[in-house]
N, C-alpha and C positions, 0 to 999 in steps of 0.2 A: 851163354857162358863162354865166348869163343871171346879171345884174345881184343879184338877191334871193337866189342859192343863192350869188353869192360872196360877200354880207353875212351869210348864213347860216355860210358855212363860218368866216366870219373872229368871229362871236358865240359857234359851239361852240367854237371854238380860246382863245378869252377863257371860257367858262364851263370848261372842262377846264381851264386855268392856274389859276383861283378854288379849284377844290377841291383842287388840287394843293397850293395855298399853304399849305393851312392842315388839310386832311383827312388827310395820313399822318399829321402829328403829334400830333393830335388822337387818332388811333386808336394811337398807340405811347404816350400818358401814360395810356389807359383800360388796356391790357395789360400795363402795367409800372411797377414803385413808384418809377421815379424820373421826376418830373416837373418836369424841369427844361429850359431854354434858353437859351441862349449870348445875349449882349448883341446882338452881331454877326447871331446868328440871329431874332432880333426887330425890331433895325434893317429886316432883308431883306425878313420878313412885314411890315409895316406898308408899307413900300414898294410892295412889289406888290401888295398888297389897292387899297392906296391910285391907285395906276396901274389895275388891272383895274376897278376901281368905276368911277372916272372914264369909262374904257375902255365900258363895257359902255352908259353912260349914252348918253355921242355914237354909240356903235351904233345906237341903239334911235332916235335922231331921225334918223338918215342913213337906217334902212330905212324909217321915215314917210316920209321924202319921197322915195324908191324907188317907194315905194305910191300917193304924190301923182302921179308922173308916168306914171307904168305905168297908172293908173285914166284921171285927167284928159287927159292928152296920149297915147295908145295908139300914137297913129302917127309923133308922134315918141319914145317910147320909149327906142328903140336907140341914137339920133344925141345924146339927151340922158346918158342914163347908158352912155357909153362905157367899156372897158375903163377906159380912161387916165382919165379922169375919176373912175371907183371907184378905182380903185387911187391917187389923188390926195387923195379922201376919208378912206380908211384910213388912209394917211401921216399924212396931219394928226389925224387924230383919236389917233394913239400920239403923235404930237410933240405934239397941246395934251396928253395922260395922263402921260407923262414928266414936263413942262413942273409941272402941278398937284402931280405924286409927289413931285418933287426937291423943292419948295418946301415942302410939310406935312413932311415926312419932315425935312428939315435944320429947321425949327422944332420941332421936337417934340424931336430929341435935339439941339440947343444947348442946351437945360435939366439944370443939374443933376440926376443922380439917384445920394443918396447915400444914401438911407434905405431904409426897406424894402423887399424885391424879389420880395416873391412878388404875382404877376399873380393878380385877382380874375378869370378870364376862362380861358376853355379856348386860346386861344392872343393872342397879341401883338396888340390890336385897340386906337386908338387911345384911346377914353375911357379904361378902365382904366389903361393906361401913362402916362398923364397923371394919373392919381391918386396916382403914384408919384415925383413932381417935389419935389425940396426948394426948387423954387423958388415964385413966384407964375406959373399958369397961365393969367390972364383972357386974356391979351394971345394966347398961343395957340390957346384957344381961340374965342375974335374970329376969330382968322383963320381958321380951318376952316369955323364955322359959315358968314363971308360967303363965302369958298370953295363951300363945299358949297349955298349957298342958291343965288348964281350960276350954278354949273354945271347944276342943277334947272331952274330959273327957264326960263334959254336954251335947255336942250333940251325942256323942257316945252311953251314955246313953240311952238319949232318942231313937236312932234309936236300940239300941237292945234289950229294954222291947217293944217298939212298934213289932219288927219281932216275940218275945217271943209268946206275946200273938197270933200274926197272926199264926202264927205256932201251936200253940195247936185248935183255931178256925179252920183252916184246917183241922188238923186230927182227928176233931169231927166232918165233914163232910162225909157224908154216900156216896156220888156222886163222882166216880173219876173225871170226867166232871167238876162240880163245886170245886176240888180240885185243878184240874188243870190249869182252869180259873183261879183263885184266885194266882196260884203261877206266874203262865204268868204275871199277871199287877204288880209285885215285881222284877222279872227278871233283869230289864234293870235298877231301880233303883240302886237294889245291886251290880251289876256290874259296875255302876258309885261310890257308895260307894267305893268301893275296891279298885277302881284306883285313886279318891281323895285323899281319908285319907292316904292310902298308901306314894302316894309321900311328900304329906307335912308333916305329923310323920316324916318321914325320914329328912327334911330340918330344920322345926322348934321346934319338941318336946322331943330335944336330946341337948347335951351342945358341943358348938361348937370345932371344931378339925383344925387343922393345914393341916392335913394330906385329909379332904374331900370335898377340893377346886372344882375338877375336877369331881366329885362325884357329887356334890351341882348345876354344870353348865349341868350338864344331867338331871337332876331332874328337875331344872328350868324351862327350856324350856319343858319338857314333861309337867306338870302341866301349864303352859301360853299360850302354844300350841298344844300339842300333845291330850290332854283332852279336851280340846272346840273344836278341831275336831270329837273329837271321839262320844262327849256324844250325837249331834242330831243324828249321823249312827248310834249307839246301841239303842234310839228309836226309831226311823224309821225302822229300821229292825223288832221291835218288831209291830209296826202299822201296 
């Protein structure tokens, strides 16, 4: 019940929805010759990639500053990250994920799409389906990338003034023991850092290119799959 295992539970519950959206289908177009999906059903996936990404981002700076106050403040802790106060966190961080979903998702299909329709991409992600526009896409895309640089920016922020301060609270600590502790419970966060932001920077917070189709289908899948595998083994290892 302590603060960190309910941001934990509520991050597995967001990686498990991730690979849900998008890994049965993925594995029923490798086992079967028809590779196809419904408008309606691509609408959905974009959607909630679109939401869970979001989603996963404000996780990742709400547990830095978990981490900020649990190291820096210890004994007020408890008084600080209350039930209610988590669970206040969470809310918001799905109402701003919604809020960013509805808005890309209703931009992306107000556009025209009457021409070709087979998806360069193992499932419904946004650059590809936006290669499928009979219309002009700059203006769309404008908006995602300042979208996507935004919601980066802000929580990037917040998770490296949170480490800043952890970092000098550390090395005011006399005890390597206590120094060590302290870096241990940051470990496996950061390392999930790295390998989030990592991949999506690379997919969403750059203007898109002709040329990194095949780039963008690696990336994919490592961030819908390869990262909700990995993030309860790099806890667990650390537990």
């Amino acid at each position: 019940h302590s603060p960190m295992y309910f941001f934990l539970s509520v991050l597995s519950f967001t990686d498990s929805s991730f690979s849900t959206v998008s890994t049965p289908k993925l594995l029923e177009d490798f086992l079967t010759s028809s590779q196809s999906i419904s408008f309606a059903a691509c609408v959905v996936q974009i959607a909630l990639i679109s939401l869970l990404g979001t989603l996963e981002c404000l996780l990742l700076a709400i547990m830095a500053y978990d981490r900020l106050t649990a190291i820096c403040y210890p004994l007020l802790y408890h008084t600080i990250m209350s039930q209610r106060f988590c669970i206040q966190l969470v809310a918001a961080t799905y109402t701003a994920s919604v809020a960013n979903s509805a808005l890309l998702t209703g931009y992306i299909f107000k556009l025209p799409y009457c021409g070709p329709n087979i998806i360069n991409h193992y499932f419904c992600d946004i650059p590809p389906v936006l290669r499928l526009a009979c219309a002009d896409t700059a203006e769309v895309e404008a908006i995602i990338f300042i979208t996507s640089v935004l919601i980066i920016l802000f929580t990037i922020t917040i998770i490296l003034v949170s480490y800043a301060y952890i970092l000098v609270t550390i090395c005011r600590m006399h005890s390597l023991a206590a120094q060590s502790k302290a870096l241990s419970t940051c470990a496996s966060h950061l390392a999930i850092i790295c390998l989030f932001y990592g991949t999506i920077s690379f997919m969403y917070a750059q203007p898109s290119s002709p040329s990194s189709v095949d780039q963008n289908k690696f990336v994919s899948v490592f961030y819908t799959v390869a990262i909700p595998m990995l993030n309860p083994i790099i806890y667990t290892l650390r537990n």
